[in-house]
Structure formats: C-alpha cells, structure tokens
C-alpha positions, 0 to 999 in steps of 0.5 A: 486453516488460514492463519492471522498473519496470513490474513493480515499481510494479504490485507496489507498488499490488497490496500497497497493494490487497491490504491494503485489502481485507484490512483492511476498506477499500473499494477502487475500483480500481488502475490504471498510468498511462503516460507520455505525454512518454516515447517508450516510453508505460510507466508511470511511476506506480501508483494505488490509489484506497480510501476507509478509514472506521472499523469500528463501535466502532473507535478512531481509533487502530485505524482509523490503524493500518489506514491506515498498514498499507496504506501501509507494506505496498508497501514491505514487498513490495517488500524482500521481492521484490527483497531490499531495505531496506524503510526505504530504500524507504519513504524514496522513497515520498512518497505513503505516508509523507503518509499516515503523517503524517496519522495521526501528526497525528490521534493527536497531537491525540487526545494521544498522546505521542510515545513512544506514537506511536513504538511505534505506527509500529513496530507498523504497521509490523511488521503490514505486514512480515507481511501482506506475506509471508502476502499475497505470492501474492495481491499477485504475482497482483494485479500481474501481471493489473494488469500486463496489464489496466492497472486493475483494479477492486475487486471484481476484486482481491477476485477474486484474493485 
C-alpha cells in the first residue's frame, strides 16, 4: 500500500521536474530514496537532479527567475493538491528556499536593490503558482509512475509531459 507522504514527496519532486523541463533546464532524472533505519523501507526523501545554464542572451536576472520557479513550484503543487498555505509549505522546504537565496545573492551583487529583489521573488513566485495549476495533469502523472517506478530519468518525464 502507498502511503500519503510518499505520495506527497513523488508530487513535490514531479512539480519541481515538470518546471525543468518546461522552463528549458536539463533534467537527469527524479528518484525516492527509502529509509533504510525505518522498518517500513518508505521513502523519506525525493530528489530532483537538473542542471540550469543561461538561455542564449538571457539576463542573470531571467536565468535566477527560472531557477527560483522550479523551487517555488512543488510548494505551489502542493497547496493546490492538499488545499494548504503555500508559504507555510515553502517554510518547511529548506532545499528550495537555499536555492532562492542563492539567486537572491547573485542578484544582490549584480546591484539589485532590495526593493527590486522583493518584487522579484513575488514575480516568481506567482509564475510558479500558475505553471503549477496549468502543469497539474503532467505533475499528477509524473508522481504517480515516479511513485511506482522509484526514479524516473529525464527523457521519461519529458515522455509524460
């Protein structure tokens, strides 16, 4: 039997996988990882492995937008599967919010003012919201053959999508 956080953490990785590829990253693969130390072998953890160059032409500012979409958009899924707050969920995602910082600190040096990196945020924020409510098919199908398959390699969510 599959249980609700399995479920939910092959969701999380399918959004942040679904945005890679939507936002043209190149996505090795998604994978679960189970417990060892647990008597119930379920996973405990999700992974998406991508790799984000800038597109020909493209701005850092652009490149960090994309970046921070594919880490905002699993807690975005995720409130709109479960019918949760999206920013307490996003409060609980260390990972994704390490990425959004990084971005945050490339944009500072570039000499964005905080203003700007507010309304940044904001803006990818909400991109993610929606990519997350047009993407849901494609996420819920990524999910649940990474659900039954355990890792699913890049061409294969592309397959899906």
């Amino acid at each position: 039997m599959i249980d609700k956080p399995e479920i939910r953490v092959a969701e999380h990785e399918a959004a942040h996988a679904v945005a890679v590829c939507e936002l043209g990253m190149s996505l090795s693969s998604i994978s679960l990882e189970s417990s060892t130390s647990g008597v119930t072998g379920r996973p405990i953890r999700g992974y998406c492995d991508y790799s984000c160059f800038p597109l020909p032409g493209e701005s850092l500012k652009d490149t960090c937008t994309r970046k921070a979409i594919v880490a905002y958009i699993a807690s975005a899924a995720e409130a709109a599967i479960y019918g949760e707050n999206a920013l307490a969920i996003i409060a609980e995602q260390d990972d994704d919010r390490e990425r959004v910082a990084q971005c945050v600190e490339l944009l500072k040096a570039e000499g964005l003012s905080d203003a700007e990196i507010s309304d940044w945020k904001l803006e990818a924020w909400e991109k993610a919201q929606v990519m997350a409510r047009e993407k849901m098919p494609a996420i819920q199908s990524a999910s649940r053959c990474l659900v039954a398959q355990r890792e699913l390699t890049g061409d294969k969510v592309k397959e899906l999508i």
